[in-house]
C-alpha positions as CSV (number, residue, x, y, z in Angstrom):
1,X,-45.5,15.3,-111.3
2,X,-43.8,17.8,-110.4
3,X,-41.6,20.0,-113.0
4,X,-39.2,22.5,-112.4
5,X,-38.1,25.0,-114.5
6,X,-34.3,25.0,-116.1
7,X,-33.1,27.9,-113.7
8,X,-34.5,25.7,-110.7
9,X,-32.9,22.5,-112.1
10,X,-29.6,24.1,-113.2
11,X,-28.9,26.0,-109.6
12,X,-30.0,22.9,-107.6
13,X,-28.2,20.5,-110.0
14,X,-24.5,23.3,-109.9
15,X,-25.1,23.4,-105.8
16,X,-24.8,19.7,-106.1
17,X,-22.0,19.8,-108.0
18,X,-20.2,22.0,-106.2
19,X,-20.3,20.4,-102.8
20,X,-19.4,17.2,-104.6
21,X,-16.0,19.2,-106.0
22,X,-15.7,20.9,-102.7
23,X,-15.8,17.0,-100.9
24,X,-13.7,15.3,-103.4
25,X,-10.9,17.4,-103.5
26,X,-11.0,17.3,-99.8
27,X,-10.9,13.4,-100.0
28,X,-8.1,13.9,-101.9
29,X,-5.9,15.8,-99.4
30,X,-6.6,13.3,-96.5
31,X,-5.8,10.6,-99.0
32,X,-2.5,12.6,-99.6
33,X,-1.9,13.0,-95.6
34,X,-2.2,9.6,-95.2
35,X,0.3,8.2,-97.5
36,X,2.6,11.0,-97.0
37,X,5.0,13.9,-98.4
38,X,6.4,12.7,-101.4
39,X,10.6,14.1,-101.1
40,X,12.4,12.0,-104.1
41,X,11.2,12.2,-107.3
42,X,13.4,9.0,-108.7
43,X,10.9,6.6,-110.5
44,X,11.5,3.9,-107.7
45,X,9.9,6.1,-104.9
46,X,7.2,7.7,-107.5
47,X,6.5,4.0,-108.2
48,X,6.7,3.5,-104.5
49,X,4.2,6.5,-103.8
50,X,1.8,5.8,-106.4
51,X,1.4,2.5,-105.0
52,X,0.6,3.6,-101.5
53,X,-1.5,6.1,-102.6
54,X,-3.6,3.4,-105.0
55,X,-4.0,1.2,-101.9
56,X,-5.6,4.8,-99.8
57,X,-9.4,4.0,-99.7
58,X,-9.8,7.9,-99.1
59,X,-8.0,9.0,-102.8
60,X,-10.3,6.1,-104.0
61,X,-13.5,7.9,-102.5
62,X,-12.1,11.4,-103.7
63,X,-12.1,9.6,-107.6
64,X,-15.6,8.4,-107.1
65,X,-16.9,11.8,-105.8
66,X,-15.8,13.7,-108.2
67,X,-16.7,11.5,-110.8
68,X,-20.1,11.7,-109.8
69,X,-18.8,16.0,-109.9
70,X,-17.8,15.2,-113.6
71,X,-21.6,13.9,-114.4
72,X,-23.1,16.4,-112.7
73,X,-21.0,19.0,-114.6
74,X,-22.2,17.4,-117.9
75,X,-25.4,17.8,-117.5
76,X,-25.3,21.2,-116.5
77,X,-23.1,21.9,-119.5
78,X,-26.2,20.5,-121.7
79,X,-28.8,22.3,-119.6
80,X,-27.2,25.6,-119.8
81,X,-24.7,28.0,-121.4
82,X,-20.9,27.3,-120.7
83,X,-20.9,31.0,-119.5
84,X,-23.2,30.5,-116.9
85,X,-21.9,27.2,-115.5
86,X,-18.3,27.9,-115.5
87,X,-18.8,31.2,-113.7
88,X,-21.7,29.5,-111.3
89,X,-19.4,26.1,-110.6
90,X,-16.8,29.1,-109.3
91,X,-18.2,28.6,-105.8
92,X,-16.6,25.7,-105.7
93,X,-13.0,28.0,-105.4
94,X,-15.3,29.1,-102.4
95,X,-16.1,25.8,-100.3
96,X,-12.6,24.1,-100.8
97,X,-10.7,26.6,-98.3
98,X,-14.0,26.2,-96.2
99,X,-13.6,22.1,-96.5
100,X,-9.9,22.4,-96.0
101,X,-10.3,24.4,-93.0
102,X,-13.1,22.6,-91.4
103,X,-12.2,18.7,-92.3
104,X,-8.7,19.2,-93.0
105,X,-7.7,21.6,-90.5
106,X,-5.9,23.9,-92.3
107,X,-5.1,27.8,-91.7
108,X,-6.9,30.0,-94.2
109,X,-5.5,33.9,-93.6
110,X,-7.7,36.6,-93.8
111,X,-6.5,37.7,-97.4
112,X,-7.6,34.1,-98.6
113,X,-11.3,34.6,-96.8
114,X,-11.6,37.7,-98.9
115,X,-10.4,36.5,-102.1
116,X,-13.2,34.1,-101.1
117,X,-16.0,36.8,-100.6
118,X,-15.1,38.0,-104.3
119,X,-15.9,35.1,-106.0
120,X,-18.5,34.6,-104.0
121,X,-20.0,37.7,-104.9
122,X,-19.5,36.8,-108.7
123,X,-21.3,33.7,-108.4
124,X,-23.9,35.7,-107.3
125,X,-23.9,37.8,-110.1
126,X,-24.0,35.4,-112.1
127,X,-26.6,33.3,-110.8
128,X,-28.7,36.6,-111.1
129,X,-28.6,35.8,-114.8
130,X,-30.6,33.8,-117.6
131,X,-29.0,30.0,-117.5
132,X,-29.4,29.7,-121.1
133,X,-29.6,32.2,-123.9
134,X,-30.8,30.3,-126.4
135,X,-33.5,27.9,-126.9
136,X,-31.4,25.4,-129.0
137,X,-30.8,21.5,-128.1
């Protein structure tokens, strides 16, 4: 059998949970598209939106990926310091604009794609370091 080591688990386990963020919050914003701008904020049209927006299969699959995110995030948070899976999960901030732009079609400017690059290049960093400092658990 074969056994992986914590570092191994916790990057492949925070890559999954990442692209599960990344595709549920891009479920989301379909979801949203499809039942439409909300203009009045009276609690009959609130009421009015919430119920076309519970009756979206798309927000429904948003909820379900990312509660399976959630789970994933978890485990990670028992496998490894909160310092290292906060930072590492960051990527996430990455793959949204690059979801949004490539499902949702949306216009990400140039600033954006740089702001982008940074935290990608923190994640990085980060994942350069030990996953847990301590042996406790």
């Amino acid at each position: 059998m074969l056994t992986l080591s914590l570092t191994s688990r916790t990057l492949a386990l925070t890559a999954l949970a990442v692209l599960l963020n990344g595709v549920g919050n891009v479920l989301l914003k379909l979801g949203m598209q499809r039942v439409g701008e909300i203009r009045a904020f009276s609690p009959g049209a609130l009421g009015a939106a919430a119920w076309q927006a519970s009756t979206t299969g798309m927000l429904w699959l948003g909820v379900a990926v990312l509660v399976l995110f959630f789970v994933c995030h978890l485990v990670l948070l028992s496998w490894a310091d909160y310092s290292y899976v906060q930072p590492a999960s960051a990527s996430g901030y990455a793959i949204v604009p690059l979801f949004g732009w490539l499902l949702a079609g949306e216009q990400v400017g140039a600033l954006r794609w740089s702001g982008v690059f940074l935290i990608s290049l923190g994640v990085v960093l980060v994942g350069r370091t030990c996953a847990r400092t301590s042996d406790g658990g």
